[in-house]
Structures are given as structure tokens and as C-alpha cells.
MARZA-8782 format. One line per field, with one value per residue: residue in one letter; residue number from 1; x, y, z of N, C-alpha, C, CB in turn. Coordinates in steps of 0.2 Angstrom, whole numbers. Glycine has a CB too. Layout:
BEGIN
code <- (A/...) .
pos <- (NUM/...) .
npx <- (X/...) .
npy <- (Y/...) .
npz <- (Z/...) .
capx <- (X/...) .
capy <- (Y/...) .
capz <- (Z/...) .
cpx <- (X/...) .
cpy <- (Y/...) .
cpz <- (Z/...) .
cbpx <- (X/...) .
cbpy <- (Y/...) .
cbpz <- (Z/...) .
END
This chain:
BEGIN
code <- (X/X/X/X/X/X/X/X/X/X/X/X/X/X/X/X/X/X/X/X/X/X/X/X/X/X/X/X/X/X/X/X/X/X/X/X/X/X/X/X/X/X/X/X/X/X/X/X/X/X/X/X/X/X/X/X/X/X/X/X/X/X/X/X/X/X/X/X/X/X/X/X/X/X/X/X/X/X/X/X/X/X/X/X/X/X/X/X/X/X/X/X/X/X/X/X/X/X/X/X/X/X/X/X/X/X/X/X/X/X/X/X/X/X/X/X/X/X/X/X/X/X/X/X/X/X/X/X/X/X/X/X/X/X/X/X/X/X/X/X/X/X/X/X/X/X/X/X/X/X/X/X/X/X/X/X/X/X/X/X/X/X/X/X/X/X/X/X/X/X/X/X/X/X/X/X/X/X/X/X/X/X/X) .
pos <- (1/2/3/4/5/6/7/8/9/10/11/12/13/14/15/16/17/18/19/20/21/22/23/24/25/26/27/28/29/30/31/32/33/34/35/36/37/38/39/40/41/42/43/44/45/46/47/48/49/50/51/52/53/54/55/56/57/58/59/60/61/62/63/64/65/66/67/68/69/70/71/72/73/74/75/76/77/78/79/80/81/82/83/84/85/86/87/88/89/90/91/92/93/94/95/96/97/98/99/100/101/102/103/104/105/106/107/108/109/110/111/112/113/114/115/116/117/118/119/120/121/122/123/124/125/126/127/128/129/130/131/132/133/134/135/136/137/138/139/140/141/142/143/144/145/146/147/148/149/150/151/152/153/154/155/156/157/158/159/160/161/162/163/164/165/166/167/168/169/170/171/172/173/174/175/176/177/178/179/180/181/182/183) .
npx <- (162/154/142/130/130/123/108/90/78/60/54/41/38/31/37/48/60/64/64/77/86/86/92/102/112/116/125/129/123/123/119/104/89/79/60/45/32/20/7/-8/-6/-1/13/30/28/27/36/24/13/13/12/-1/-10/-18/-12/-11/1/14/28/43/59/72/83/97/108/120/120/126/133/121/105/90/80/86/86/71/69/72/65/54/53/58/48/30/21/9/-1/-13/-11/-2/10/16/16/13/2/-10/-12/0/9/8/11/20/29/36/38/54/54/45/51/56/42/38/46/43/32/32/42/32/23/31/36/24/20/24/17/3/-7/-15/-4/-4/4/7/10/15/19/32/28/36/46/49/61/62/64/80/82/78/84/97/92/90/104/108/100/100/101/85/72/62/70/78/66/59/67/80/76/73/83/90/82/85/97/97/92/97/110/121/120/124/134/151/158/146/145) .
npy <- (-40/-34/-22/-21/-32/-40/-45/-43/-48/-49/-52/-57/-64/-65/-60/-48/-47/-59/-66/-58/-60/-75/-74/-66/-76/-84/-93/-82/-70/-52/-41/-38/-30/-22/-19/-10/-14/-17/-10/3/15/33/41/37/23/19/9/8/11/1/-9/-7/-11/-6/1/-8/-13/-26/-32/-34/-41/-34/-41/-43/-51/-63/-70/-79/-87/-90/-96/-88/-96/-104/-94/-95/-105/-107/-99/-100/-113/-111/-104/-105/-107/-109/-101/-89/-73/-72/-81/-89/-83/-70/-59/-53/-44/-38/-48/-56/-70/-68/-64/-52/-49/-46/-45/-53/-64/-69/-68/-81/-90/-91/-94/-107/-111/-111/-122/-132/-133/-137/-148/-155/-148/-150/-143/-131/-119/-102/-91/-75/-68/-52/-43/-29/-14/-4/0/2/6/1/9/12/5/-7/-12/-26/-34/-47/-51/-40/-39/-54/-59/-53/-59/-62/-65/-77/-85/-85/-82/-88/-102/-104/-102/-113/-124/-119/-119/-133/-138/-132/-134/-132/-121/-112/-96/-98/-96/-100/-115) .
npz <- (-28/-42/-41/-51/-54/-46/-41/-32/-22/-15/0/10/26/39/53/50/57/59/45/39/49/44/30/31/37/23/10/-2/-2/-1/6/17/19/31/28/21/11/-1/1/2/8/9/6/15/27/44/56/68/62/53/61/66/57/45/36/25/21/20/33/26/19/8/-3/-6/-19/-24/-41/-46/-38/-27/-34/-40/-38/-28/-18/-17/-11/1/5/7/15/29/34/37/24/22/31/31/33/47/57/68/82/78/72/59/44/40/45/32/22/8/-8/-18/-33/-44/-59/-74/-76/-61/-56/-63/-62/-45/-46/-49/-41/-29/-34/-32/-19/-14/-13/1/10/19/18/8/0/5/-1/-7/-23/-30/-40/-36/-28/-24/-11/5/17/32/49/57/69/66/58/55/66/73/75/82/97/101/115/119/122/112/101/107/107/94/85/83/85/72/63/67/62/49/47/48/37/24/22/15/9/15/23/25/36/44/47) .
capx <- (157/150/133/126/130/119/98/85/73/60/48/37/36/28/43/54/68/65/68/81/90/89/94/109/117/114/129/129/117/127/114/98/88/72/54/38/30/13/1/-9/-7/2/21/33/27/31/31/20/7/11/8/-10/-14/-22/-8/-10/9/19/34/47/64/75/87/102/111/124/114/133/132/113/100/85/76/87/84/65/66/74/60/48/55/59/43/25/16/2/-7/-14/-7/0/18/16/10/11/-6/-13/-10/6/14/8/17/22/33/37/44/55/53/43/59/56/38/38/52/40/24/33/44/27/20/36/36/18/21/28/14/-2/-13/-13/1/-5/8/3/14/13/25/35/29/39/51/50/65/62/68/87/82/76/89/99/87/94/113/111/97/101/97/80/66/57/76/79/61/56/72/83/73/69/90/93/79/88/105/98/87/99/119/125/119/124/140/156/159/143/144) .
capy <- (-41/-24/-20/-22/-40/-43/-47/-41/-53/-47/-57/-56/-71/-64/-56/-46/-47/-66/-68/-56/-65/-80/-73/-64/-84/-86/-89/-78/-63/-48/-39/-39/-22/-23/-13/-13/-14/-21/-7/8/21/37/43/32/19/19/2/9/12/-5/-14/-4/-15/1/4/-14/-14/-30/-33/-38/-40/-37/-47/-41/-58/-64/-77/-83/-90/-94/-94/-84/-102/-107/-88/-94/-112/-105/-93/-105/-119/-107/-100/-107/-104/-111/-98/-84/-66/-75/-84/-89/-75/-63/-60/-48/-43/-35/-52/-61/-74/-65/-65/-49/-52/-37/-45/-59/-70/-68/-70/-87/-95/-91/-98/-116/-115/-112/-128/-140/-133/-136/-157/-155/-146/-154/-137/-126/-112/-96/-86/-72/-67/-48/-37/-26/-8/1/-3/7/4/0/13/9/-2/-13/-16/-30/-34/-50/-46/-32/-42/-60/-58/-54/-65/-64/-68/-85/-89/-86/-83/-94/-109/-105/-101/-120/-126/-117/-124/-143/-139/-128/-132/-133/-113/-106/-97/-102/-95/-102/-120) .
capz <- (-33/-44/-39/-59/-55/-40/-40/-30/-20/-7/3/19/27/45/57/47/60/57/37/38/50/40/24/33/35/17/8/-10/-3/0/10/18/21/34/25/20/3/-5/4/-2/12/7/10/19/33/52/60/73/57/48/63/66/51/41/30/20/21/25/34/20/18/2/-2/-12/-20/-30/-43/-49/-31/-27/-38/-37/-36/-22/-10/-15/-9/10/11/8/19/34/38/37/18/25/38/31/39/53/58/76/87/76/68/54/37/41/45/27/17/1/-13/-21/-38/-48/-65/-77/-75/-55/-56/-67/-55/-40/-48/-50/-32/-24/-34/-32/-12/-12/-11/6/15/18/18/3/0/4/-2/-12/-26/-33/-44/-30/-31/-22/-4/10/20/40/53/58/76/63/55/60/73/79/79/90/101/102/121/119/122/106/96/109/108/88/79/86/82/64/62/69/56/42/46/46/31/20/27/11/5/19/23/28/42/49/45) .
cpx <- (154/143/131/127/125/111/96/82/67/52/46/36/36/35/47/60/69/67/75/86/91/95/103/115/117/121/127/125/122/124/108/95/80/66/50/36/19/5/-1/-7/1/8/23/29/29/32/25/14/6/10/2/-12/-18/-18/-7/-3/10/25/36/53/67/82/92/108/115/122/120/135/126/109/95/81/79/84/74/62/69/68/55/47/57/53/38/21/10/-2/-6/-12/-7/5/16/12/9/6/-7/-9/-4/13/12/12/17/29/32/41/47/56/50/46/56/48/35/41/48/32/28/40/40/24/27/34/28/16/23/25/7/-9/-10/-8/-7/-3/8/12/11/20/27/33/32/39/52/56/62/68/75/86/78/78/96/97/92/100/112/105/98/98/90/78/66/61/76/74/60/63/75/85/74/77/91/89/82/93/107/96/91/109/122/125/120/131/146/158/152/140/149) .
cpy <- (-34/-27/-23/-30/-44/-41/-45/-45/-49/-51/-52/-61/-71/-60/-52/-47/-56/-68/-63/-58/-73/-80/-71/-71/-86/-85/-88/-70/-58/-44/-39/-33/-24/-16/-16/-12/-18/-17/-2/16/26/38/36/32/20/15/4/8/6/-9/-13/-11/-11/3/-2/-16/-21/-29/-37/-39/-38/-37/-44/-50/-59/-70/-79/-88/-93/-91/-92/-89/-104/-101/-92/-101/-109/-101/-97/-110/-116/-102/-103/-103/-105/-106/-92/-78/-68/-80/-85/-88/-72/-64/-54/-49/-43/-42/-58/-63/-71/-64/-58/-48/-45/-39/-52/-64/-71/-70/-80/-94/-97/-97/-108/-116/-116/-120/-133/-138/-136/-144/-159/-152/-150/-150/-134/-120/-106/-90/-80/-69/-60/-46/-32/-19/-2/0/2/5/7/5/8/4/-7/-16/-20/-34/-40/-51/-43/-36/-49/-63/-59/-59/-67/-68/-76/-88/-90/-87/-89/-101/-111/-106/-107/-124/-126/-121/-132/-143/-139/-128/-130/-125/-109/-102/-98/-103/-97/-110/-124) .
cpz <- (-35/-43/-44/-57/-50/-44/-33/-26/-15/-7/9/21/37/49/54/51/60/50/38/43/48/34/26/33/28/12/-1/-5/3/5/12/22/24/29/25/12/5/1/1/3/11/9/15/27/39/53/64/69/55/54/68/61/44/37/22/18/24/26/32/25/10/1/-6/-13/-25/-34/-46/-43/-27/-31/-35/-33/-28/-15/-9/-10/0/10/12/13/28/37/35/30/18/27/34/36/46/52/64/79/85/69/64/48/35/40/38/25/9/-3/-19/-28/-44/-55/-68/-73/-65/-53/-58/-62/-47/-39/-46/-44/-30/-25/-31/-22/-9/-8/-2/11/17/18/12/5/0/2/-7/-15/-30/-35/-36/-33/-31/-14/-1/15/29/45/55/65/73/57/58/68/78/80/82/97/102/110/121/117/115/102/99/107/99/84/81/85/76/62/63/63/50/41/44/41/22/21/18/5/9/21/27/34/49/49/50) .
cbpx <- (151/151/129/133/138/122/95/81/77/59/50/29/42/26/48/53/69/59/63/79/89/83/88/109/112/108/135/122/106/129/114/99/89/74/54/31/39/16/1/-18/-8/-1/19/42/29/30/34/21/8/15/13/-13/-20/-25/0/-13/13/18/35/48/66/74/84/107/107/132/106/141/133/108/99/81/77/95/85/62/70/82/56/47/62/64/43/23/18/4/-4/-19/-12/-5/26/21/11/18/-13/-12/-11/5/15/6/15/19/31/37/38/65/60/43/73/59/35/44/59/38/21/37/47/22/18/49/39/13/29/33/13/-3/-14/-19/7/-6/14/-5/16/10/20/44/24/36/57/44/73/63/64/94/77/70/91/103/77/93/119/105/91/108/98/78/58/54/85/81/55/49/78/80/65/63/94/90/75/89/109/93/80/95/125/121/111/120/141/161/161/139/146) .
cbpy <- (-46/-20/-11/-19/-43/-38/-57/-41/-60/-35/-67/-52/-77/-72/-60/-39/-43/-69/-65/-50/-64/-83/-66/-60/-91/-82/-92/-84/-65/-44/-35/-46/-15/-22/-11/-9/-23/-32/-6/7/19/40/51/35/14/22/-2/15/16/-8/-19/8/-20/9/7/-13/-8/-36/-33/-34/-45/-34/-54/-32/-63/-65/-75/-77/-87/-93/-99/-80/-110/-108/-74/-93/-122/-101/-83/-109/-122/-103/-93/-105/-105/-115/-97/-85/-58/-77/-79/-86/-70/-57/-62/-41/-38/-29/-56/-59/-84/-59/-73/-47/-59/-31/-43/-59/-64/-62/-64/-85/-89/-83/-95/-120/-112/-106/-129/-138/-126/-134/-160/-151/-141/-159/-132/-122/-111/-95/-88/-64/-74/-46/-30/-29/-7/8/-8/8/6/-9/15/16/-1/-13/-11/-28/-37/-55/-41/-18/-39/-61/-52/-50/-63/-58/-63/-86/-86/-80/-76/-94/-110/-97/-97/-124/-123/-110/-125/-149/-132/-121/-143/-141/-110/-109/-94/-100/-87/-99/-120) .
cbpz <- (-31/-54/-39/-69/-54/-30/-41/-33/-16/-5/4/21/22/49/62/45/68/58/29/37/54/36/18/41/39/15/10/-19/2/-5/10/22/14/44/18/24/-5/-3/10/-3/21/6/16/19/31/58/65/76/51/42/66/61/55/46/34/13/25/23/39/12/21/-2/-4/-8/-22/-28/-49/-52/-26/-21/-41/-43/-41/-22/-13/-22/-14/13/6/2/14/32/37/44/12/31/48/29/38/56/57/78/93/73/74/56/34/49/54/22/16/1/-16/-17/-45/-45/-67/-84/-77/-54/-59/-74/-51/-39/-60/-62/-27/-26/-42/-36/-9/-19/-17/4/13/24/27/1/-11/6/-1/-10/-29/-30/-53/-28/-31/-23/-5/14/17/41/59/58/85/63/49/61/72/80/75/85/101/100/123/117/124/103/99/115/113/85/78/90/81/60/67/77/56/40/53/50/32/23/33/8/3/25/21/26/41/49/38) .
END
């Protein structure tokens, strides 16, 4: 597939090495790059900094996708449905700004879509969406041990204890988007 033909997506929805191990099972999405976005503090991010909490950065993902294969609607209904839109800046254990539910959108068309997944997914919860929805200003990409986090660590705790789970969830929730080779 030529680049010109693929979309965008990027969210935060608490662990980055948690969404970005969802979306990697995803079938249509070509790549999945770990970052931060949606904070004020100057020059590229560290983790160490964004998860101080002082740099207003969250931990994203972006999503690179073939939309002749999933729609923008569909990457939006797994992000929604794989992680808690519920709990303000917090997923689990990890607590602060840094792990927010957000929906970074790279154009109207993308903002529009978000607004009316959030409502249709909203039936489904029993506590209000929290998930903030802003224009994407600029994506910092996440040093290279955090990219591919859970391929390269599947071992580690934190993978068998949080990812793991959420990966079984998506397969019962999602079988039918996901690809071939993991079905």
C-alpha cells in the first residue's frame, strides 16, 4: 500500500505500551509508533519528564491505517472499547495526566467521527465519557525501549499482568478487525 493512501489516528488511553500493543493486532494499521503529544513544555519530551506530570504531555500512540481496510470509526470504536473512557487521568495503576483518555484528531472529518463514537460508545458505560478530544499539535515520538514494548517484553510483569488481559479482551470484543495471523 503507498503511504498517500494510509491515515493518521493518535490517542492516549493510559499505558502507551498498552494501546500500542492493541492496535499492532489490528487488522488494516500498518504501524503503530509510541509518543507524547497534547502538552506545553518546550523541546522534545523524555518519559522520565512526562511521567514527572509537569510537562502536560500524554502518553499516546499513532496509528498509521489503511481506511480501504478499517475505518477511522472502527480504530475509534477499539480504542474506546479497550480501555476505561470512564476514569479521568488514570487506567488501572497508572495515575496522572500523563495516562489521560484522549482522542487526538488530525482533521474536522476526524474530529466529527470522534464526537458521535464518543456518544454511540457512551450507551455502554454507566459513568460519563471522559475522553477529551483535541486537534493533535504536534507528536513527539517515544524513545526506541518504548517502542514495541510488549513484543520485546511479554515476560515482564507489568505485560502478563495489564497488557495481556486487555489483548484477550480485544480478541473477544474485536475478532472480526483483527489480523489474520492472530485469529
Amino acid at each position: 500500500m503507498n503511504s498517500k493512501d494510509m491515515e493518521l489516528a493518535t490517542f492516549g488511553g493510559g499505558c502507551f505500551w498498552c494501546v500500542e500493543a492493541v492496535f499492532q493486532e489490528v487488522e488494516g494499521v500498518d504501524k503503530v509508533i509510541s509518543g507524547y503529544t497534547g502538552g506545553n513544555a518546550p523541546g522534545k519530551p523524555t518519559y522520565r519528564e512526562v511521567c514527572s506530570g509537569l510537562t502536560g504531555h500524554a502518553e499516546v500512540v499513532q496509528v498509521t491505517f489503511d481506511p480501504e481496510i478499517i475505518s477511522y470509526e472502527d480504530i475509534l470504536t477499539i480504542f474506546m472499547t479497550t480501555h476505561d473512557p470512564t476514569t479521568l487521568n488514570r487506567q488501572g495503576a497508572d495515575v496522572g495526566t500523563q495516562y489521560r483518555s484522549a482522542i487526538y484528531y488530525h482533521n474536522d472529518k476526524q474530529k466529527e467521527i470522534a464526537k458521535a463514537v464518543k456518544q454511540k460508545i457512551s450507551a455502554y458505560y454507566p459513568q460519563p465519557i471522559v475522553t477529551e478530544t483535541s486537534p493533535l499539535s504536534i507528536f513527539y515520538e517515544a524513545e526506541e525501549d518504548h517502542q514495541d514494548y510488549y513484543r520485546n517484553n511479554k515476560a515482564q510483569g507489568y505485560c502478563r499482568a495489564v497488557i495481556s488481559p486487555k489483548l484477550a479482551k480485544l480478541r473477544q470484543l474485536h475478532a472480526n478487525k483483527l489480523k489474520k495471523e492472530n485469529t
